[in-house]
VEXPA-983895 format. One record per residue (C-alpha): chain; residue in one letter; x, y, z; residue number from 1. Coordinates in Angstrom, 2 decimals, padded with zeros to 5 digits. Last residue first. Layout:
+-------+------+---------+---------+---------+------+
| chain | resn |       x |       y |       z | resi |
+-------+------+---------+---------+---------+------+
|     A |    a |       X |       Y |       Z |  NUM |
...
+-------+------+---------+---------+---------+------+
//
This chain:
+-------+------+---------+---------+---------+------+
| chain | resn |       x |       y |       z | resi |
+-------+------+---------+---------+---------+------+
|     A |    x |  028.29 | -010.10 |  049.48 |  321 |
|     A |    x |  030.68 | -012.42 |  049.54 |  320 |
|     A |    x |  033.33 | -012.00 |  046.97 |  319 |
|     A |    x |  034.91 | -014.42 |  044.60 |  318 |
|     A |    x |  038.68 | -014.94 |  044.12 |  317 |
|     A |    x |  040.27 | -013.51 |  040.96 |  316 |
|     A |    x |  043.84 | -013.34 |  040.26 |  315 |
|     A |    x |  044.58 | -017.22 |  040.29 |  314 |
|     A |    x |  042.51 | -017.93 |  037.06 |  313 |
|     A |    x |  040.88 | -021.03 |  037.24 |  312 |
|     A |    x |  042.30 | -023.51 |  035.55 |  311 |
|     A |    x |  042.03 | -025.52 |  031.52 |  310 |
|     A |    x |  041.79 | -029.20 |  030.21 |  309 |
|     A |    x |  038.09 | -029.60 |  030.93 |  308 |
|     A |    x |  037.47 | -026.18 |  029.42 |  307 |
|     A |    x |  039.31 | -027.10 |  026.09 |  306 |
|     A |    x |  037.73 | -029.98 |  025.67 |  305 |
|     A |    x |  034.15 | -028.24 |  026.26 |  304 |
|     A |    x |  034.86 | -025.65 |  023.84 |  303 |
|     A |    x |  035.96 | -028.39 |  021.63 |  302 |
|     A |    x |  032.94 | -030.12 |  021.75 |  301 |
|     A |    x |  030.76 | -026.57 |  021.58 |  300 |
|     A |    x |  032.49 | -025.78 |  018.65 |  299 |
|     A |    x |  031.30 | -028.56 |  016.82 |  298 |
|     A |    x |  027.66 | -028.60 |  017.92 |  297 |
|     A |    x |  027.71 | -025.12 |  017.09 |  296 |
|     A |    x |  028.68 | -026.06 |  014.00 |  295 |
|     A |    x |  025.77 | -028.27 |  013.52 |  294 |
|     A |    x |  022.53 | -026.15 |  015.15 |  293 |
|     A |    x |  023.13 | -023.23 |  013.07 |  292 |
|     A |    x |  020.43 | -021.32 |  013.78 |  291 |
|     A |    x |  021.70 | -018.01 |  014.08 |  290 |
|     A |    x |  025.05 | -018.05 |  012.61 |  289 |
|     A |    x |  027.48 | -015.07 |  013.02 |  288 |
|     A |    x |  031.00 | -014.65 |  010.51 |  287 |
|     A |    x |  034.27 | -013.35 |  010.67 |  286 |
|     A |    x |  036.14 | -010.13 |  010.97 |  285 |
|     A |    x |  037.33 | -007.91 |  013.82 |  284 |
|     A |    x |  040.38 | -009.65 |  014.00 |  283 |
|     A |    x |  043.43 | -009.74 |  016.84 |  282 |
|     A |    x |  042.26 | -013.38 |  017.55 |  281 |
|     A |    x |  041.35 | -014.04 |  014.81 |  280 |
|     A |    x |  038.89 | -014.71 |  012.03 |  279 |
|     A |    x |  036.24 | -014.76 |  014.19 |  278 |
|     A |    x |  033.14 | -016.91 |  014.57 |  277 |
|     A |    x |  029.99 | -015.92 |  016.03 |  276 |
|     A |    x |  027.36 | -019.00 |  016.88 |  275 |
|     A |    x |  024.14 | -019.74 |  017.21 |  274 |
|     A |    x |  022.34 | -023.24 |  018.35 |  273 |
|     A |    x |  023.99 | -024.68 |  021.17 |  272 |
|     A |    x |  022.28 | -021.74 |  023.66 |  271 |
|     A |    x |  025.11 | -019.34 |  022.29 |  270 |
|     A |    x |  028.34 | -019.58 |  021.30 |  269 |
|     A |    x |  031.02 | -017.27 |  020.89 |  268 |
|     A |    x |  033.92 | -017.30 |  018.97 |  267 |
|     A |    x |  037.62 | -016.83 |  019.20 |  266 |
|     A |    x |  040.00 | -018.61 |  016.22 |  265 |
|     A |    x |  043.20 | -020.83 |  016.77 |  264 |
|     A |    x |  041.18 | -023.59 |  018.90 |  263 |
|     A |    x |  043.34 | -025.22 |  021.74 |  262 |
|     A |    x |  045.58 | -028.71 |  022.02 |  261 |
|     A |    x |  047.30 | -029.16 |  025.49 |  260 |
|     A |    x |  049.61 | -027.73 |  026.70 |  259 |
|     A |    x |  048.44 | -024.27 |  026.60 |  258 |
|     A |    x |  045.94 | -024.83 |  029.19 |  257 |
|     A |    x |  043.51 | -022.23 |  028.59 |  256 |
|     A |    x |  042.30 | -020.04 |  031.50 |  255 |
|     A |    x |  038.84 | -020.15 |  032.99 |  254 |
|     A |    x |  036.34 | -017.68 |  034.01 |  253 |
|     A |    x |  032.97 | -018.78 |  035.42 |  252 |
|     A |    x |  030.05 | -016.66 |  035.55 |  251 |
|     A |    x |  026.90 | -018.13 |  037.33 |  250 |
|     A |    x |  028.05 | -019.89 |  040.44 |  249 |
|     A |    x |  030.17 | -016.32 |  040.60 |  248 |
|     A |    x |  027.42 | -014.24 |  040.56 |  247 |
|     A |    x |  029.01 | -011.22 |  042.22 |  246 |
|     A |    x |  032.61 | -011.69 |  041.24 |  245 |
|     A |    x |  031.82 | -012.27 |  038.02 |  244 |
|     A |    x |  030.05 | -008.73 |  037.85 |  243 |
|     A |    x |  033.16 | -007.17 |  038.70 |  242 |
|     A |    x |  034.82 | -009.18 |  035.74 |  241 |
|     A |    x |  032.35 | -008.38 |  033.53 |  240 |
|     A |    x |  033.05 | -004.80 |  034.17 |  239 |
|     A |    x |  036.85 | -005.08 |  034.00 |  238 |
|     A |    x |  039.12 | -002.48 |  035.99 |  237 |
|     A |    x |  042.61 | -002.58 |  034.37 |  236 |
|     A |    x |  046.26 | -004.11 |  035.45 |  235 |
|     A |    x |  045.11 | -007.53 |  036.54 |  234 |
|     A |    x |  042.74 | -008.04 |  033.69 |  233 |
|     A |    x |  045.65 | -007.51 |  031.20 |  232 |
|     A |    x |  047.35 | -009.80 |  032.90 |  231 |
|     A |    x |  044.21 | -012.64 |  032.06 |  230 |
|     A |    x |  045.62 | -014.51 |  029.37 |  229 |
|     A |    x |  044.52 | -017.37 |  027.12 |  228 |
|     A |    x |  040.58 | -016.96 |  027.61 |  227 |
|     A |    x |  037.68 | -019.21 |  028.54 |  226 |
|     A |    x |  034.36 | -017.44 |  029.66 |  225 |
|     A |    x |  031.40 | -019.51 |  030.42 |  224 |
|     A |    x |  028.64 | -017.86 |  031.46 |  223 |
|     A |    x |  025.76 | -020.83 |  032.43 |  222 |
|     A |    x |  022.07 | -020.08 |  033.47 |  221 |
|     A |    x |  020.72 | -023.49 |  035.25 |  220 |
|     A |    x |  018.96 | -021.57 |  037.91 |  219 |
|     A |    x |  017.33 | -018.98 |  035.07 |  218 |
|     A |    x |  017.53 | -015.28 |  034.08 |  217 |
|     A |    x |  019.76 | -014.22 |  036.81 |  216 |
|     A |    x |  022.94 | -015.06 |  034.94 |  215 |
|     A |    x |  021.02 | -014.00 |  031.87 |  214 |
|     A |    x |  020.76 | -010.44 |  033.15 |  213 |
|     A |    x |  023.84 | -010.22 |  034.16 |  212 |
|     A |    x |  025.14 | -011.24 |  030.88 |  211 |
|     A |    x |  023.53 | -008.40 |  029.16 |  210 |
|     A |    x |  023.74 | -005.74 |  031.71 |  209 |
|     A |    x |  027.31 | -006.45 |  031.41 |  208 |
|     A |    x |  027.60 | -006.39 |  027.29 |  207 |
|     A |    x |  025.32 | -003.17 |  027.65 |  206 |
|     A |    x |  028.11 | -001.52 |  030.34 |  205 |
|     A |    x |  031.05 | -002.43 |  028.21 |  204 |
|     A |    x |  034.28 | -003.84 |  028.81 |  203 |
|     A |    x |  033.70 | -006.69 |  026.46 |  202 |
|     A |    x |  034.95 | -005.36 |  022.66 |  201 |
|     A |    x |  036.80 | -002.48 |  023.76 |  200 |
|     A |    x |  038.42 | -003.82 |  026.83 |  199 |
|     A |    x |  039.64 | -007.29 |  025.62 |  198 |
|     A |    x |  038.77 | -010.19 |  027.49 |  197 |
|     A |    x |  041.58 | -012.25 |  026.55 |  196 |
|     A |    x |  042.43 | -014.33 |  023.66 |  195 |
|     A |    x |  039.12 | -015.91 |  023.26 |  194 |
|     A |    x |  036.20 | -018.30 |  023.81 |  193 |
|     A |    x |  032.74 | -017.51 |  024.91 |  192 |
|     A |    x |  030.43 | -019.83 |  026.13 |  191 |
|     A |    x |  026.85 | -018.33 |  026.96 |  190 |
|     A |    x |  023.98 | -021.01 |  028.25 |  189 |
|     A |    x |  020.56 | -020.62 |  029.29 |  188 |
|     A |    x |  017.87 | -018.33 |  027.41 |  187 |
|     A |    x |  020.81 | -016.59 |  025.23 |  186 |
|     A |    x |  019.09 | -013.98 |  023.14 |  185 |
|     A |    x |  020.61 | -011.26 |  024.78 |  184 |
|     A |    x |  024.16 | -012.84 |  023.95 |  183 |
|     A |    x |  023.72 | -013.15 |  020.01 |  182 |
|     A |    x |  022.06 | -009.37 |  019.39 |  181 |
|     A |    x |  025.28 | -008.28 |  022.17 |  180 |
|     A |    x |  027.95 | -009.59 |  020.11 |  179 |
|     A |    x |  026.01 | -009.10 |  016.82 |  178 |
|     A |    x |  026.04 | -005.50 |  017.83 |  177 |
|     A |    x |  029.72 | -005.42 |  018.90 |  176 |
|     A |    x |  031.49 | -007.40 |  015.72 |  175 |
|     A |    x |  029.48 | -004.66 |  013.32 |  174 |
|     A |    x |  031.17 | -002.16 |  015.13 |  173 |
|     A |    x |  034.46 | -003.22 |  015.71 |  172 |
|     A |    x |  035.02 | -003.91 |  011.70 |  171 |
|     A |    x |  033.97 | -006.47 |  008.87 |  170 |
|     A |    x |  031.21 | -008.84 |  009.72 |  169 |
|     A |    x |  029.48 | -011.66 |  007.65 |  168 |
|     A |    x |  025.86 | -012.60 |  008.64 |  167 |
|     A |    x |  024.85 | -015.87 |  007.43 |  166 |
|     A |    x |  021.50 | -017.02 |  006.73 |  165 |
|     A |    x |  018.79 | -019.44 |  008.30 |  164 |
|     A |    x |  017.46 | -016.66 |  010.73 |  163 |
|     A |    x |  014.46 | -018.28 |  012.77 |  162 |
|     A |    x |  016.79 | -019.98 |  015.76 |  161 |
|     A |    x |  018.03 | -016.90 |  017.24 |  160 |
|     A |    x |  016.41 | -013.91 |  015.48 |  159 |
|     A |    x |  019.09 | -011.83 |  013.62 |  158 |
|     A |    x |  016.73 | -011.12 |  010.78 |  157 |
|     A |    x |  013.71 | -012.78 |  010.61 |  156 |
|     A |    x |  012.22 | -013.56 |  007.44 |  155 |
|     A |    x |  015.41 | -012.03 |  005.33 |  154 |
|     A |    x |  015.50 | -010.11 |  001.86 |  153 |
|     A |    x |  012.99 | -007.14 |  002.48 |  152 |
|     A |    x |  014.76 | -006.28 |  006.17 |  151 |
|     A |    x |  018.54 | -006.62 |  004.82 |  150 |
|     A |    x |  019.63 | -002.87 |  004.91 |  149 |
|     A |    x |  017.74 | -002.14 |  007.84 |  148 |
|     A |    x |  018.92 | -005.29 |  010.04 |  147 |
|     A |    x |  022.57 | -003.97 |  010.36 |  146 |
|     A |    x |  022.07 | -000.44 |  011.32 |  145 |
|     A |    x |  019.47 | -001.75 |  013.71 |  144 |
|     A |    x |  021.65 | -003.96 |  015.53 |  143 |
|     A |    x |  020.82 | -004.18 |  018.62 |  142 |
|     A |    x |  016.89 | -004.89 |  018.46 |  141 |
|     A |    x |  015.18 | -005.33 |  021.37 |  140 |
|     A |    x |  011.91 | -007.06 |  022.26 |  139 |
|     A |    x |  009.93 | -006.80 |  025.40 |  138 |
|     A |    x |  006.92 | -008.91 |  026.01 |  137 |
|     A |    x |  003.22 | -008.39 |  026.13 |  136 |
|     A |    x | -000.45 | -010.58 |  026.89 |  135 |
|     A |    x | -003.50 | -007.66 |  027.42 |  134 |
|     A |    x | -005.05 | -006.44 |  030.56 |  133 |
|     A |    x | -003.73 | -003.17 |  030.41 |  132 |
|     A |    x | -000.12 | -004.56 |  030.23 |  131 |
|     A |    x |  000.27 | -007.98 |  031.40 |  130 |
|     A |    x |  003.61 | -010.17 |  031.49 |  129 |
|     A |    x |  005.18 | -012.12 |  028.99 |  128 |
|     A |    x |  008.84 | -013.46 |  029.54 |  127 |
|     A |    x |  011.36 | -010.97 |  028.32 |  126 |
|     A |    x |  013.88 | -010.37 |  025.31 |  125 |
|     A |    x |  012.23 | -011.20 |  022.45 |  124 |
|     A |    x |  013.54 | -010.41 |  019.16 |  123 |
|     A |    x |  013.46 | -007.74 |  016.58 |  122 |
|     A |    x |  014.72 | -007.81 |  013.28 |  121 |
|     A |    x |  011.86 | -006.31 |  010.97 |  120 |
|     A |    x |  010.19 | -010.35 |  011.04 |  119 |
|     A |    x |  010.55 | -010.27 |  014.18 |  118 |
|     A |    x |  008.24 | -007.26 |  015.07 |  117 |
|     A |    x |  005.40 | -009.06 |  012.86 |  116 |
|     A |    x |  006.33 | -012.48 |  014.33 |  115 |
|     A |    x |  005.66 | -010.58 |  017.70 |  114 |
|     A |    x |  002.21 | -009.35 |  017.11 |  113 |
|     A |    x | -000.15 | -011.79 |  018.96 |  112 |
|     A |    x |  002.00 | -010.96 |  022.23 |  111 |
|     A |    x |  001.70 | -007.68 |  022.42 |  110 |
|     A |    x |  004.79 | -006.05 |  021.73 |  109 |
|     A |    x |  006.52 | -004.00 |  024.42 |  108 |
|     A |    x |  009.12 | -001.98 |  022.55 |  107 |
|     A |    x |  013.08 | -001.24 |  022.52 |  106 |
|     A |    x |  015.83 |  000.03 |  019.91 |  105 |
|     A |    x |  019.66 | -000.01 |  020.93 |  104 |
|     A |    x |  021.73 |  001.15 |  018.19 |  103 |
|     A |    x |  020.90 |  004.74 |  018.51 |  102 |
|     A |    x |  021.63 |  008.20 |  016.92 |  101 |
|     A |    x |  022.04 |  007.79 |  013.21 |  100 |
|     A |    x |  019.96 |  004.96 |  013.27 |   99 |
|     A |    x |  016.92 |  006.19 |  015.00 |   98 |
|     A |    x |  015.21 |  007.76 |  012.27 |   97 |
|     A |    x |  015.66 |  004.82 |  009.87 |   96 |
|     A |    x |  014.16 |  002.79 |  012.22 |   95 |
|     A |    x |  011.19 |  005.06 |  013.08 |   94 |
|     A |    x |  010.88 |  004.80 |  009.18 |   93 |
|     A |    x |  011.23 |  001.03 |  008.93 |   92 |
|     A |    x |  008.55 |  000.46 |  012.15 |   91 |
|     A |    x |  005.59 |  003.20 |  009.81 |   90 |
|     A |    x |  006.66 |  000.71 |  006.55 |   89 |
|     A |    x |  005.89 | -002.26 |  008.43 |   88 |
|     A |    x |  002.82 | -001.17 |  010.37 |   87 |
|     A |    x |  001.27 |  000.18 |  006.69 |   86 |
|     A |    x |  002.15 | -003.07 |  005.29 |   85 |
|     A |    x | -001.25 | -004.22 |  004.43 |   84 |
|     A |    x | -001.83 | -006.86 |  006.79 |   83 |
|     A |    x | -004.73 | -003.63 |  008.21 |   82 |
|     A |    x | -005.53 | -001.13 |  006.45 |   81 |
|     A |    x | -009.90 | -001.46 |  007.47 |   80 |
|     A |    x | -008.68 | -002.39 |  010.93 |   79 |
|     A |    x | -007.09 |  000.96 |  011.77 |   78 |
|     A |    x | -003.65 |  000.86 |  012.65 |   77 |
|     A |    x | -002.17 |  001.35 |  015.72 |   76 |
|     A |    x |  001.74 |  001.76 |  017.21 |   75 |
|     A |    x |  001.69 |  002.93 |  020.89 |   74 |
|     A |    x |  005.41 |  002.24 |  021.24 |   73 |
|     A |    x |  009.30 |  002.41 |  020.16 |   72 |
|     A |    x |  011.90 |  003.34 |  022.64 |   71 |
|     A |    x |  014.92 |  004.45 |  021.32 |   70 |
|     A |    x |  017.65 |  003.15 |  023.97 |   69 |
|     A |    x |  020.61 |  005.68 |  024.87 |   68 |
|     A |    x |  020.14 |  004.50 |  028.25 |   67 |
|     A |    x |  018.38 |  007.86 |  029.59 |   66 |
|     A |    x |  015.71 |  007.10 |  027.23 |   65 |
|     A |    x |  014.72 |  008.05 |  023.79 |   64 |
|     A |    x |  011.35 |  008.34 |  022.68 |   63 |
|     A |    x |  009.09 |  007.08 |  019.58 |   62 |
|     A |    x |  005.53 |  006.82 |  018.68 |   61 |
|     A |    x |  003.40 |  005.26 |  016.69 |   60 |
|     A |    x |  000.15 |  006.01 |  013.90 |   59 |
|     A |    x | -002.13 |  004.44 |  011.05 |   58 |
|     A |    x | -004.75 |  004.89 |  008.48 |   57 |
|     A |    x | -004.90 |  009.23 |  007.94 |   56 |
|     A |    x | -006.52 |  009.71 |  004.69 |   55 |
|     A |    x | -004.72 |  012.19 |  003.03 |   54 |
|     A |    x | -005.61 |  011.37 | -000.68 |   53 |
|     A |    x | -002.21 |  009.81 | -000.72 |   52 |
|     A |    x | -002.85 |  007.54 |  002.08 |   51 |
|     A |    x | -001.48 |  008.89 |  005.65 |   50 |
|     A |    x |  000.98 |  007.30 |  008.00 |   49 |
|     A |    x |  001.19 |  009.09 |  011.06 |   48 |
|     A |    x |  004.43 |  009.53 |  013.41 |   47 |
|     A |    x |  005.05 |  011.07 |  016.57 |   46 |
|     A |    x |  008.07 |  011.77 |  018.30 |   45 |
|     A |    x |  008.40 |  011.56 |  022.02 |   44 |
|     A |    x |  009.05 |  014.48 |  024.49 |   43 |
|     A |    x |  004.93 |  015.35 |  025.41 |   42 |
|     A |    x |  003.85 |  011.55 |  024.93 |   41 |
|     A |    x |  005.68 |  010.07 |  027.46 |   40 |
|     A |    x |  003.54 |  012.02 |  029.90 |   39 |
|     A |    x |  001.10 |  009.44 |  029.21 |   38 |
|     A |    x | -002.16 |  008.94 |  028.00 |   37 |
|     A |    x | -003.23 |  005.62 |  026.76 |   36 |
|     A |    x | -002.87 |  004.38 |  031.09 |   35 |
|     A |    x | -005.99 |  006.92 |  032.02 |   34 |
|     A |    x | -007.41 |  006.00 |  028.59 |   33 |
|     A |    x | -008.08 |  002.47 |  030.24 |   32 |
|     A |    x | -006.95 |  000.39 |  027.15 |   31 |
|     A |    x | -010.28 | -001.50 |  025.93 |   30 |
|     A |    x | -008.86 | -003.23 |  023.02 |   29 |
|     A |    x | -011.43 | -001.75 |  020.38 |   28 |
|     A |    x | -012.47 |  001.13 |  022.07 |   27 |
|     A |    x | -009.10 |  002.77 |  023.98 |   26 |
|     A |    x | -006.42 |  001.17 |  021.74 |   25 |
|     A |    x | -007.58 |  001.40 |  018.13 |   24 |
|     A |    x | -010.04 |  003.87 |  018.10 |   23 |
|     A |    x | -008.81 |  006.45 |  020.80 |   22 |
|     A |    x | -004.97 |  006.01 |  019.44 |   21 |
|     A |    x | -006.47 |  006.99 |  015.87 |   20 |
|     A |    x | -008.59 |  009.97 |  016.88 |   19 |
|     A |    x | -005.15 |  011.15 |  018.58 |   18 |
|     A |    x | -003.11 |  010.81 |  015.40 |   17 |
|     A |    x | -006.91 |  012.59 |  013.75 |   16 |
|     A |    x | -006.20 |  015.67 |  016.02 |   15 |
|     A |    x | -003.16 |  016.20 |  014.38 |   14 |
|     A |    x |  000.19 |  016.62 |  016.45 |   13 |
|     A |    x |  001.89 |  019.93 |  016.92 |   12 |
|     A |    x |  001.93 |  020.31 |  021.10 |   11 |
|     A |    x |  002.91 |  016.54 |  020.35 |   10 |
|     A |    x |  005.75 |  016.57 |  017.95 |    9 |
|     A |    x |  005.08 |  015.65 |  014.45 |    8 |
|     A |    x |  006.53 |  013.24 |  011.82 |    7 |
|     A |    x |  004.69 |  012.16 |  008.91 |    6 |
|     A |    x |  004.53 |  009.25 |  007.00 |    5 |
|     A |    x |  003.35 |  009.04 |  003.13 |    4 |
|     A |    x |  001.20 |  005.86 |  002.33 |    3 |
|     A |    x |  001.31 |  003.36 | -001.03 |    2 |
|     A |    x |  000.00 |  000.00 |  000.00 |    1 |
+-------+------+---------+---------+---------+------+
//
């Protein structure tokens, strides 16, 4: 369907954006309009999708947070223009908009809509809970830059489990927000294999919040981190170290027993079914699967090998607290 989008600030809004929110939330899903109408509304951006006679068919919102997250929300369209596309093309432009300034983009879906959100590379991140009365969960996407360019080629981009395809990598940036896409998917287990923990790529406050969360996410929750050299570690403050110390039947560090046989390449891998593969240790290229079920079966073996063979690192002790 062909529709123009416009962007408006509140105090500026159309009364028919408003008319639309009524409809869709307030009389057909029976929103309390005390809970519709937010003080969100006066700093976020919103957007209306019109048909090119001006017909106004669609609307949603979105805000940035102290987190450097774009929050995206109260998207509606009106029933006659519905599984049309308008909800698509409205999510790619509040995309687009955020990219220059965010690579962290958040929304409570409800729940009947989340192939919708994953099929624009967005995945869940939270178990449901209620909102107004109706079924949600959270869903993220970290690597909005990424997804864009691929969203009309791939059914669920960067969805563990859903995306059958390869993502190749070149650069720090693109190795980051697969990093964290990969390890906020992670329901139970995390294994991640390199030189060292190196500052840029790990010493980060989303890659903490990230594994802390999965370290609390579940009783059997598993961090594995097996490195070659922890000095650096010593000499410099290390987030995920920190946290380590605080969930420490959680997050386990290991070092690699260089007598015995070891892998020549870091990855990652995640829940035995994705993996991120690197071309080096001192390279910022390589490769992510998301459902790739065989390799990671592979890795995971000598991952395992590897762990069996290797120590604790003398330098850290856990901390009571």
């Amino acid at each position: 369907m062909s529709i123009r989008i416009r962007k408006y600030s509140w105090q500026l809004a159309p009364q028919s954006l408003k008319d639309i929110r009524q409809q869709v939330f307030i009389d057909e899903q029976k929103v309390p309009p005390e809970l519709e109408w937010d003080d969100t509304d006066e700093i976020a951006d919103h957007y209306l999708a019109v048909l090119p006679d001006n017909t106004p068919v669609g609307v949603s919102r979105m805000y940035p947070s102290v987190t450097d997250t774009a929050h995206i929300g109260r998207m509606a369209i009106l029933p006659a223009y519905r599984g049309q596309g308008v909800g698509a093309q409205l999510l790619r432009r509040m995309m687009d908009d955020a990219v220059p300034q965010f690579q962290d983009l958040y929304l409570s879906a409800q729940l009947h809509a989340v192939p919708f959100y994953e099929s624009n590379g967005f995945h869940v991140c939270s178990a449901p809970y209620d909102d107004a009365g109706i079924p949600h969960v959270d869903m993220r996407c970290l690597a909005p830059s990424l997804v864009l360019p691929q969203l009309d080629t791939r059914a669920a981009p960067l969805v563990l489990g859903k995306d059958m395809e390869s993502w190749l990598f070149e650069g720090e940036a693109e190795l980051i927000a697969l990093t964290d896409t990969l390890a906020n998917q992670a329901s139970q287990k995390l294994w991640l294999y390199d030189q060292n923990l190196e500052h840029d790529l790990y010493d980060r406050f989303r890659f903490r919040e990230i594994l802390s969360a999965l370290a609390r996410r579940h009783r059997l929750s598993e961090v594995r981190l097996l490195i070659h050299d922890d000095k650096p570690l010593v000499k410099k403050r290390h987030q995920i170290i920190e946290l380590m110390k605080r969930v420490p039947s959680k997050i386990e560090l290991r070092l690699v027993n260089a007598d015995y046989p070891f892998d020549d390449n870091p990855y990652l891998v995640i829940d035995g079914q994705a993996v991120l593969y690197r071309h080096g240790f001192d390279q910022a290229t390589g490769f992510a699967q998301l459902a790739s079920g065989g390799r990671a079966k592979l890795l995971s073996e000598s991952f395992q090998r590897m762990w069996d063979a290797g120590s604790p690192s003398r330098e850290f002790r856990p901390v009571s607290i």
